[in-house]
C-alpha positions in Angstrom: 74.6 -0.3 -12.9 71.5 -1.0 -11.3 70.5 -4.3 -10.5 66.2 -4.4 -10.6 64.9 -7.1 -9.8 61.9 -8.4 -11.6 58.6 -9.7 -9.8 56.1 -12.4 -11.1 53.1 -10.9 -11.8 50.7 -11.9 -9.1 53.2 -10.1 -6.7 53.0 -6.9 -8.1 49.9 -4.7 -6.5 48.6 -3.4 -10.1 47.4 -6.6 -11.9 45.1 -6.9 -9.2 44.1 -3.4 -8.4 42.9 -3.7 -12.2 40.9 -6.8 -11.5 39.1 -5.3 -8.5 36.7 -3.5 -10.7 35.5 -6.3 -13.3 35.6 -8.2 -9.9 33.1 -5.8 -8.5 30.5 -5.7 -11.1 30.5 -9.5 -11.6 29.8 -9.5 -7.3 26.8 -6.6 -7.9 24.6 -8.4 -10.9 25.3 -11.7 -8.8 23.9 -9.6 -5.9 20.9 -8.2 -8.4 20.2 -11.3 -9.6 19.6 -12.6 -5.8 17.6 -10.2 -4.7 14.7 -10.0 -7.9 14.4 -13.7 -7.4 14.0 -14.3 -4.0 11.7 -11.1 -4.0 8.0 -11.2 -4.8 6.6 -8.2 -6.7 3.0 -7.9 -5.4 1.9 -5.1 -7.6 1.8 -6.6 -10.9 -1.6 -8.7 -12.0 -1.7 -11.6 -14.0 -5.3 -10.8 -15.8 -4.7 -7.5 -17.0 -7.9 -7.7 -19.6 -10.3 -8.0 -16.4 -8.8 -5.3 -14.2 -9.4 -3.4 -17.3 -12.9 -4.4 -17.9 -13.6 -3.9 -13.9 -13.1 -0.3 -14.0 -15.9 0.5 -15.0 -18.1 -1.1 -12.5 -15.7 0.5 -9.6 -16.2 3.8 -11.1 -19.8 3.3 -10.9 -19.2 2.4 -7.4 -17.7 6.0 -6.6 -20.3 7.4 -8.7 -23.1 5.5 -6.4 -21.2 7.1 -3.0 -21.0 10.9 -4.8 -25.0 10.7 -5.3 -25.4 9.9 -1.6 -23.1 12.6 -0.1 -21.6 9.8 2.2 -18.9 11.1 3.8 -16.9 9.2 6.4 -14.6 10.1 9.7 -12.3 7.9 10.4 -10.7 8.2 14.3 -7.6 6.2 15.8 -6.9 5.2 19.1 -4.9 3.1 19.8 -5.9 -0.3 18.5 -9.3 1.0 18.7 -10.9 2.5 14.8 -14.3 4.8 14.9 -15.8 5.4 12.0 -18.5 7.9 10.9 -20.9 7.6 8.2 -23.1 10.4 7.2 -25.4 11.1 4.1 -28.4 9.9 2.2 -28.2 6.2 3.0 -30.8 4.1 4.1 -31.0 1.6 6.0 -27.5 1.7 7.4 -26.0 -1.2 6.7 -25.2 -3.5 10.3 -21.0 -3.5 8.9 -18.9 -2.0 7.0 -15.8 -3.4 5.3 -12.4 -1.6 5.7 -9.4 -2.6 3.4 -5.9 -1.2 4.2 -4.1 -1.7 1.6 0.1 -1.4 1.8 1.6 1.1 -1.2 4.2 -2.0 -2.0 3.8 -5.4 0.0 0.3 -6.3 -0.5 1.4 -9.3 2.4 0.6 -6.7 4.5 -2.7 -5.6 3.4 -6.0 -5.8 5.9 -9.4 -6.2 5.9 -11.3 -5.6 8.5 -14.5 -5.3 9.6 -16.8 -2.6 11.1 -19.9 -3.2 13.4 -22.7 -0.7 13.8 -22.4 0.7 17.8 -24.9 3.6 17.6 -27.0 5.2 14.3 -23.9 6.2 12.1 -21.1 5.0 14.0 -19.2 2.3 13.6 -16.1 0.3 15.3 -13.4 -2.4 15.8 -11.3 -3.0 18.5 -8.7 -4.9 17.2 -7.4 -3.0 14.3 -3.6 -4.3 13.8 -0.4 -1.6 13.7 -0.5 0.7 10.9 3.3 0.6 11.0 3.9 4.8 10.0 3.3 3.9 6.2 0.5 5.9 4.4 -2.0 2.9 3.4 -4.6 3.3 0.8 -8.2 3.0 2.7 -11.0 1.6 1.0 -14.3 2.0 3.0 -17.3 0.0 1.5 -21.0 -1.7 2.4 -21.1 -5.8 2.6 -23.0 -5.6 -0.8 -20.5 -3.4 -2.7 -22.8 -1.1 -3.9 -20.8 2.3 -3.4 -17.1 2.6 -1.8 -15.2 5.5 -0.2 -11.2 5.6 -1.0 -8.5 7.8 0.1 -4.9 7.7 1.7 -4.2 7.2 5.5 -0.9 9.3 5.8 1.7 8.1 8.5 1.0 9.5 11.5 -2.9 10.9 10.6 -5.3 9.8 13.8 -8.2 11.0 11.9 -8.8 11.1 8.3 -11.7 12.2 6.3 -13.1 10.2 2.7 -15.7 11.3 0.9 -15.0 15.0 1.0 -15.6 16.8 -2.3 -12.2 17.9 -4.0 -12.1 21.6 -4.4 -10.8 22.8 -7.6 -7.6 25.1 -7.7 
C-alpha cells in the first residue's frame, strides 16, 4: 500500500493559483479607482445651459469672418509664428489673439498674442513648443468680432484658416 501523505492547504500550489485571479481584479479597480481621482478631466463644463446659449453668438462670429473673405497663413519657425491676414477688413486691427488649444489637457492650452510688423502681417517671437500634438487654433481680433478656427496637425510648419471647404 501506498502511503500519501496529506498537505495543509496553504501548501498545496492550487488554492492559491485560484486566488490569483479574484486577487487581480481587486488590484485593477483599486488601480482604476487611483487614477480617475487623482486625474482631472478638463473637457467637461460645469454651465452647460450657457455654452449652449453661446453658440450662437460664435457662429455669428464665423459667419462675420466668411463675409470678409479673411483668410489667414500661418508660418513656423522655430519659436518664431508669422501670420498673414488677407480680405475685406478694415482698419487692420494693431493684434491679433491666437489660442492653442490642447485636444485633452486644457493645462496646456496658449494664448498668445500677435503684433502688426507690416500691413497684413503679423508676429511673435516667443511662441512656446507645440509638443507634435495637433492643437485646435483659434485666430481672432481684440474685439471678438469675427474668428478663424482650424487644426494645427503635428508636424505642419504652415497651415492655412479661412479657406473655403470644397464640397465632395
Amino acid at each position: 500500500m501506498q502511503n500519501t501523505k496529506s498537505l495543509v492547504w496553504y501548501r498545496e500550489p492550487w488554492p492559491w493559483i485560484l486566488m490569483l485571479l479574484p486577487l487581480s481584479a481587486v488590484v485593477a479597480s483599486m488601480t482604476s479607482l487611483w487614477l480617475a481621482l487623482k486625474s482631472d478631466d478638463g473637457l467637461v463644463t460645469d454651465d452647460y445651459y450657457k455654452d449652449g446659449m453661446s453658440i450662437n453668438k460664435t457662429l455669428d462670429r464665423d459667419l462675420a469672418a466668411q463675409a470678409l473673405d479673411l483668410r489667414a497663413e500661418l508660418q513656423l519657425e522655430g519659436q518664431a509664428l508669422h501670420v498673414k491676414l488677407s480680405g475685406k477688413l478694415t482698419p487692420l486691427p494693431e493684434t491679433l489673439q491666437l489660442s492653442l488649444a490642447h485636444p485633452t489637457h486644457s493645462g496646456h492650452d496658449q494664448r498668445i498674442t500677435l503684433r502688426q510688423t507690416a500691413p497684413g502681417l503679423y508676429s511673435t517671437n516667443a511662441l512656446p513648443s507645440l509638443n507634435g500634438v495637433r492643437w485646435h487654433v483659434l485666430l481672432e481680433a481684440p474685439q471678438a468680432d469675427w474668428r478663424l478656427i482650424g487644426h494645427w496637425p503635428a508636424g505642419e510648419q504652415i497651415i492655412h484658416l479661412g479657406e473655403s471647404k470644397k464640397s465632395e
